[in-house]
N, C-alpha and C positions, 0 to 999 in steps of 0.2 A: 397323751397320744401325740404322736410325733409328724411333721406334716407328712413325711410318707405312709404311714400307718393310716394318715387320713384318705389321702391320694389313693391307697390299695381299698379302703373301705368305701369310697362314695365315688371313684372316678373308676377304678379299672373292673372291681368285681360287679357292679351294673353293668357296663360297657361289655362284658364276657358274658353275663345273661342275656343280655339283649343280642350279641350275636348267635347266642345256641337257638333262642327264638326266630331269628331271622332265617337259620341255615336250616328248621325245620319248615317253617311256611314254607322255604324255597323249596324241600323234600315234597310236601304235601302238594303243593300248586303244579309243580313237574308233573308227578301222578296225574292229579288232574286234567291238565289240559292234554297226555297223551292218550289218556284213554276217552277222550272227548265228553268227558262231564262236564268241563266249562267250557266256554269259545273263546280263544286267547285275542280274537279281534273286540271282544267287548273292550270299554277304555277301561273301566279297572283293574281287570285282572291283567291290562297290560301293563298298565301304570305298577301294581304291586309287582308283575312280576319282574319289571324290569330295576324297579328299585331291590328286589330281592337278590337278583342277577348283577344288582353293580356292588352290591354289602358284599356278595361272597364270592364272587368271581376271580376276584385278586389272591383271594386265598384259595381258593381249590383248585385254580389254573394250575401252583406248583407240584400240589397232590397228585391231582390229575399224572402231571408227566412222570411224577416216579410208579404210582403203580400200574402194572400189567392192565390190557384193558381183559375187561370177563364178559366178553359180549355186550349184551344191552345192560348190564346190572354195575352202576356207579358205585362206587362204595368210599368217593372222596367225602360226601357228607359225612359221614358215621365217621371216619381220619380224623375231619375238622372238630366234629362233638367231643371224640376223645381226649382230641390235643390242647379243645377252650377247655373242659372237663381239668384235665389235669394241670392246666396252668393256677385254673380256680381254685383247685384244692391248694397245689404249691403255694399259692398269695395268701389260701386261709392261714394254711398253716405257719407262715411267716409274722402275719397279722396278731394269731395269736403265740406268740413265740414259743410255736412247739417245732419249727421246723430241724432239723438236724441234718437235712443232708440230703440229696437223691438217691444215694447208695447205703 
């Protein structure tokens, strides 16, 4: 195993897990606190939410401005799942040298 094969195996494909889990709690917690299940002045759900808002913020700010807004319904979340989604697969398939190509 070569040290990039290692790099793709223990640093990046956790690191893309762990942000599809972060950009859902922040899905989930959103929900939440606008339909008034939680009370976003309690301190943890300020604290998570705010840490959830600084993990993905940076990336869905770009989303954000390229698509149309559709009223109340964000659909930069599901963008970012697709796009960590498809980087992950890309690195598996690198990882295990079946990759061939995007096209």
């Amino acid at each position: 195993m070569s040290i990039l094969d290692a790099l793709i195996a223990y640093i990046a494909l956790p690191l893309l897990n762990f942000l599809t889990i972060v950009i859902i709690i922040s899905i989930v917690l959103s929900w939440l606190i606008s339909f008034n299940v939680i009370n976003s002045s309690n301190q943890v759900v300020s604290v998570v939410w705010r840490m959830t808002s600084t993990l993905t913020e940076p990336l869905l700010g770009p989303i954000r401005r390229i698509l149309p807004p559709l009223g109340g319904l964000d659909l930069s979340p599901l963008v970012l799942i697709l796009l960590v989604t498809f980087v992950e697969r890309v690195l598996g398939s690198i990882l295990r040298g079946t990759f061939t190509g995007l096209f």
